[in-house]
Structure formats: C-alpha cells, structure tokens
C-alpha positions as CSV (number, residue, x, y, z in Angstrom):
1,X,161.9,79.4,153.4
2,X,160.6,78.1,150.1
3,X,157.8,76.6,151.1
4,X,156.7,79.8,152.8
5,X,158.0,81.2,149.5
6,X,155.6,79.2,147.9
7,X,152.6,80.0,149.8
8,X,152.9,83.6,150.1
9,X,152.7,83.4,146.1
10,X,150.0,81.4,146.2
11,X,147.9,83.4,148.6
12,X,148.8,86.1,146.2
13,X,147.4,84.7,143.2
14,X,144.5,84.0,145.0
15,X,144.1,87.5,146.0
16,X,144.7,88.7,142.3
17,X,141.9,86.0,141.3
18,X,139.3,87.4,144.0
19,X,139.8,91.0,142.9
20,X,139.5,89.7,139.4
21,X,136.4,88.3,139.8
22,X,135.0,90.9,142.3
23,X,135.9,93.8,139.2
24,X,134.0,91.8,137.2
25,X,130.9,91.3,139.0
26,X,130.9,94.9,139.2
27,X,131.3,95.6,135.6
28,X,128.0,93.3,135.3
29,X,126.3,94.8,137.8
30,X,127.1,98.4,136.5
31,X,126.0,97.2,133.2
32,X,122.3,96.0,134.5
33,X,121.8,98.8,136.7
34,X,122.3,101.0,133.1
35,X,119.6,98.7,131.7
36,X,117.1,99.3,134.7
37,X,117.7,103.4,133.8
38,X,116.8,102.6,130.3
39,X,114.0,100.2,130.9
40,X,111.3,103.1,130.5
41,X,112.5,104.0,126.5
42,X,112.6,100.2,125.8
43,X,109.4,99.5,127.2
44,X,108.1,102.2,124.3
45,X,109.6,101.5,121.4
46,X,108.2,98.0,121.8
47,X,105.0,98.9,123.1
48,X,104.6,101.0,120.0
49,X,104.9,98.3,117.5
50,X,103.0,95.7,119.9
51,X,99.9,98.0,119.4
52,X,100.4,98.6,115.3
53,X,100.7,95.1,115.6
54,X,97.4,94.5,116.6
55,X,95.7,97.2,114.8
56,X,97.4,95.1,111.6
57,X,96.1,92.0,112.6
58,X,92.4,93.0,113.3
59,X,92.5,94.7,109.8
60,X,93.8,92.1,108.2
61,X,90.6,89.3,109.5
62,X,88.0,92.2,108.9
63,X,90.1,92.4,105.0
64,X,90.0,88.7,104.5
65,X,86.0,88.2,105.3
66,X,85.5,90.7,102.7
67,X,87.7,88.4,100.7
68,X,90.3,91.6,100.5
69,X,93.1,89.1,100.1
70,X,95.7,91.9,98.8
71,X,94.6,94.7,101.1
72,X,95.0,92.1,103.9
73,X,98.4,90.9,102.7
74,X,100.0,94.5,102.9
75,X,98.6,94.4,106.7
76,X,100.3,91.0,107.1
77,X,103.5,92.5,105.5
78,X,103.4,95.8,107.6
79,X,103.3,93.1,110.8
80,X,106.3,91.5,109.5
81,X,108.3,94.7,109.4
82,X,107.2,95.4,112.6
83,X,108.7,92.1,114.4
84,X,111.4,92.3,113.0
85,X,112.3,95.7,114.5
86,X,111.1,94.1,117.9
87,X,113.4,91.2,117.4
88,X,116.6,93.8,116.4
89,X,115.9,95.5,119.7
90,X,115.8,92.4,121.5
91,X,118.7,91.4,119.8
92,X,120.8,94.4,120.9
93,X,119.6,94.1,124.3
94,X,120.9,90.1,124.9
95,X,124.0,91.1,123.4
96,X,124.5,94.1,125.6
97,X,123.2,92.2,128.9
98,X,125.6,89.1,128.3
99,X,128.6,88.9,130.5
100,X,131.8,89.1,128.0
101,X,135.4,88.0,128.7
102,X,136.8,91.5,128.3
103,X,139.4,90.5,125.9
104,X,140.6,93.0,124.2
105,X,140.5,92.6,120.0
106,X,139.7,94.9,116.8
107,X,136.4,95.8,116.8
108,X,134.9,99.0,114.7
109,X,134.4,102.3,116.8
110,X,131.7,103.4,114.7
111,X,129.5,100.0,115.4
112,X,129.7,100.5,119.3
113,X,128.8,104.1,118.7
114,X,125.6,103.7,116.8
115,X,124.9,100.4,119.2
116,X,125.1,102.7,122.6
117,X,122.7,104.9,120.2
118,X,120.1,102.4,119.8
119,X,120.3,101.1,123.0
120,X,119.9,104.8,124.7
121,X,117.1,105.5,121.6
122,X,118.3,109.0,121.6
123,X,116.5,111.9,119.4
124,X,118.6,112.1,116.6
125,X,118.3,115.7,115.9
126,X,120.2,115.7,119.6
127,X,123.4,114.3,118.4
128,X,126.3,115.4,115.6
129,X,128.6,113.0,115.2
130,X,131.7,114.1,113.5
131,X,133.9,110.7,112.3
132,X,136.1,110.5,109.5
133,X,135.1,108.7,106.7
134,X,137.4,105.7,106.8
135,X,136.3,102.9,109.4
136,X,138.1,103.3,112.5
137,X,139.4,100.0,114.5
138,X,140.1,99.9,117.8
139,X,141.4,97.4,120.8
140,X,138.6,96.4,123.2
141,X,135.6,94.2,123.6
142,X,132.7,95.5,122.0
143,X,130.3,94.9,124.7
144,X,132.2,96.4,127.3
145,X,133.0,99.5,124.7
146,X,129.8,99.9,124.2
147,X,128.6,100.1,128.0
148,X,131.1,102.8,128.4
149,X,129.4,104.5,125.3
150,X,126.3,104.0,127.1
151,X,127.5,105.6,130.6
152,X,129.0,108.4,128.9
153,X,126.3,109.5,125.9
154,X,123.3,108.4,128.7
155,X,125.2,110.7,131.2
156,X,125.4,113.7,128.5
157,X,121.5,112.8,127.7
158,X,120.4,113.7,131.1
159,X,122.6,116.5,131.7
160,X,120.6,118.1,128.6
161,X,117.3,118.2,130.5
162,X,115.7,121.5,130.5
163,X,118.6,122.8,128.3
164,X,117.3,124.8,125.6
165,X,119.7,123.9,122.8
166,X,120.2,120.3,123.6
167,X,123.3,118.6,121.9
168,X,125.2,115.7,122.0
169,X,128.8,115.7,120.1
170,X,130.7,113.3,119.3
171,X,133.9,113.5,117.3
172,X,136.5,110.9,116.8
173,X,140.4,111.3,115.3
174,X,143.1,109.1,114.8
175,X,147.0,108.6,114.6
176,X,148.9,105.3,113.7
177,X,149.1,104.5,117.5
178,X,145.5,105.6,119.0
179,X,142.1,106.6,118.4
180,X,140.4,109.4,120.1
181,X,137.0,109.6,121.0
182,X,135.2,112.8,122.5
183,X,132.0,113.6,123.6
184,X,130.4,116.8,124.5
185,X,127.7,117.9,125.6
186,X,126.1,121.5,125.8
187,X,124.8,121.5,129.4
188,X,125.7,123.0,132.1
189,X,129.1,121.1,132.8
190,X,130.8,119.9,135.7
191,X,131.6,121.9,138.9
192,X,135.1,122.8,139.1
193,X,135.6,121.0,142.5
194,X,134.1,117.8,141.2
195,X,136.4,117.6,138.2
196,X,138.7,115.2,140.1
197,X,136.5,113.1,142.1
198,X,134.3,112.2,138.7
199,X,135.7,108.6,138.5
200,X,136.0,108.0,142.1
201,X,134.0,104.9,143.1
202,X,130.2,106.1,144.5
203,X,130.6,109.6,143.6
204,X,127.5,110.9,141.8
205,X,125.7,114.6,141.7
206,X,122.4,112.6,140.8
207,X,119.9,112.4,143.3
208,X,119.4,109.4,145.0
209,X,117.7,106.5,143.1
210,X,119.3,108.1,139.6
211,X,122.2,105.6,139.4
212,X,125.0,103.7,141.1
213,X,127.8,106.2,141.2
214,X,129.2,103.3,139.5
215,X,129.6,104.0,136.1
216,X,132.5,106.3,135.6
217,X,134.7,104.9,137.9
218,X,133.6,101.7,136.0
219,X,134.0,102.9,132.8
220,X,137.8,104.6,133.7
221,X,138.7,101.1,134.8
222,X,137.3,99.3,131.4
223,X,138.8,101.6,129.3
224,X,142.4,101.4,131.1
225,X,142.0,97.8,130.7
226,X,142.0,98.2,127.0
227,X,145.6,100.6,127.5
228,X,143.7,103.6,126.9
229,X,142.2,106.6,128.8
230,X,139.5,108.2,129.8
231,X,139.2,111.9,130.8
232,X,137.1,114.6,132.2
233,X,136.9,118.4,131.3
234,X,135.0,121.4,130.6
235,X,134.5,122.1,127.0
236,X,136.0,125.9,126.5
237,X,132.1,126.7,125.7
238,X,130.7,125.4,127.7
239,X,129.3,121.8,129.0
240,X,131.0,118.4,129.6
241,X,133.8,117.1,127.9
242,X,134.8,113.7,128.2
243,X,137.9,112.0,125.8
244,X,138.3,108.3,125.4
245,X,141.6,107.2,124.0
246,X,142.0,103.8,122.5
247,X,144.9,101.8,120.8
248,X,144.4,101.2,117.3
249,X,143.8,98.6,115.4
250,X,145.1,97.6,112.0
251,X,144.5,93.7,112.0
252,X,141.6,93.0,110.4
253,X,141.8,89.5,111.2
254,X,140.3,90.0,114.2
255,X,137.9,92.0,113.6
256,X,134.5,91.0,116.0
257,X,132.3,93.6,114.9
C-alpha cells in the first residue's frame, strides 16, 4: 500500500511538472505571437532612423571634402542620437522576448506601463493615463506584467480603429493591500453574450489570422499567478473595461525595475 502510495504521488508530481511546463510554453508562445502582431510598427520606427542615418552619413563625407569639419561633426552627432534610439528599441524588445521565471517580486507599475507603451508605439495623443503621483509597487514579474499590458492596451488599440474619438485610459489606485489597474477604451465594447467567454482559451471576435485567442485567457492565468485579478466589463459610457488587481508591494528591497 505505501509503495503504491508512493507512486501515485509521484505520478502526480510529474503531472503538476508537465502542466507546469506546458503553461509555460504557452505563456512564450503567446508572448511571440504578440511580437509577430507588432512586427509592422517596429519595422518603422527603425527603418526611419536607418534612412536619417544614411542621409547623415552621406552629408557628413560631402562636409568633410569641403573640409566642413564642424558642419560634418553635428551630422556625426545627429547619427549618434539616432543609434542609440535603435539600440533602446532593441533593447526593450530582448527583454520582452526573453523567457522569465515568473517569480513574483516588487517591480514598479508605472515602468511596465510605459514599457507595453513603447513596445505597442502607440500615438500618444491616444492615451490618458491617470496615476497618482507616488510610485506604485506591485508583486509580479515585469516581463510577464508587461505582456499582459501589451494584450490588454494592444487589444484596446485595435478596438479603436475607425472610431472617431480614439482613446485609451488608463487609471490606477491603491490601498495598503492591492493595486488597481484599469483600462478603457472608447470603442465600441464587448457584446453582452461574450462578456463571459473573454478569457476562455481560443475565444477571439478577430478574424482569422488577427491573433491566437490566446492572450486573455493567458493573461487571466498570469495575473492570477501573481494573487491578483483580472476582469472584463463595459464601461457605463461606453467601450471596454478591463481591471487588473495586484498585491502591493512595500519592500523596496526587491525592487527589479
């Protein structure tokens, strides 16, 4: 009877261990298939400064056989700037791409907002974001926080399409317990009868070829790893509503971000 005992547990574990890994192989996968989506914006914003680039560097070898040494340097300097914006976008996509260890620890709310901002390279005359001033810490990983972000901001983005006020808002509160994160959008919302089935695994009102249907169940399961919640509504005036609630942090100690 032990022994059986004993290997019924360890069958078990195993089990645990396979789901474990299989969870997390989705998260990745989730995660690249948001990069794919966004693969046209990033492809522009560094195609843009690969061009001025060049322009630069042709005006600065016309400059310098006229023996325009400072003229040339300012060209030289405006190519500087330039990869160094490249290598910031690169930077934010490696650490966005890389597989983390989900382990939850304090990391600042604010920094995975305005990273899922970059990433998404969203108009900012499209999004309000109403924070308090102090620095808000929360449990969670940062790059998994920030793909969550991502879904959820990226998901608001194209339900603005065609919408003649476009806006993204995002407003965060917090108690001595938790940390509450909403974002709205004003489009046309979510259909009554789909307000239940948003997180369930492959559901999706895109059209086929748009996405996964991946992403909010995903996203339910990250943030419930953390101890919070995630939710879906209508916003009383209209659009989608979705509320991310997050344990606070007060140890600064382990801080990550």
């Amino acid at each position: 009877t032990n022994s059986l005992l004993v290997r019924e547990n360890g069958e078990h574990r195993e089990t645990e261990e396979a789901l474990r890994r299989t969870q997390e192989e989705l998260i990745q996968a989730a995660k690249l298939a948001a990069l794919g989506q966004m693969s046209a914006g990033i492809n522009h914003e560094l195609n843009q400064p690969l061009a001025a680039i060049r322009t630069y560097a042709d005006n600065a070898r016309l400059l310098l056989e006229k023996k325009r040494g400072d003229e040339a340097r300012w060209n030289l300097e405006q190519i500087g700037q330039l990869t160094g914006r490249m290598a910031q976008i690169i930077t934010q996509l490696k650490a966005f791409a890389r597989k983390s260890s989900g382990q939850a620890v304090t990391v600042s709310l604010p920094a995975a907002i305005d990273g899922a901002l970059t990433l998404l390279r969203i108009d900012s005359d499209q999004v309000v974001r109403d924070l308090p001033p102090e620095e808000l810490f929360v449990l969670a990983d940062m790059v998994r926080l920030e793909q969550v972000l991502v879904n959820l901001i990226g998901n608001a983005q194209q339900a603005l399409e065609g919408c003649p006020n476009p806006r993204i808002e995002l407003h965060a509160e917090a108690t001595d317990e938790a940390v509450t994160l909403t974002v709205r959008d004003t489009g046309p919302g979510i259909t009554p009868e789909h307000l239940d089935q948003v997180f369930d695994p492959f559901f999706s009102t895109k059209e086929v070829g748009q996405g996964l249907g991946l992403g909010l169940s995903i996203s339910y399961r990250i943030i419930d790893g953390f101890g919070g919640s995630l939710r879906a509504a209508n916003h009383a005036d209209g659009g989608a509503l979705f509320t991310v609630r997050l344990p606070r942090a007060h140890d600064l100690q382990e801080k990550s971000a």
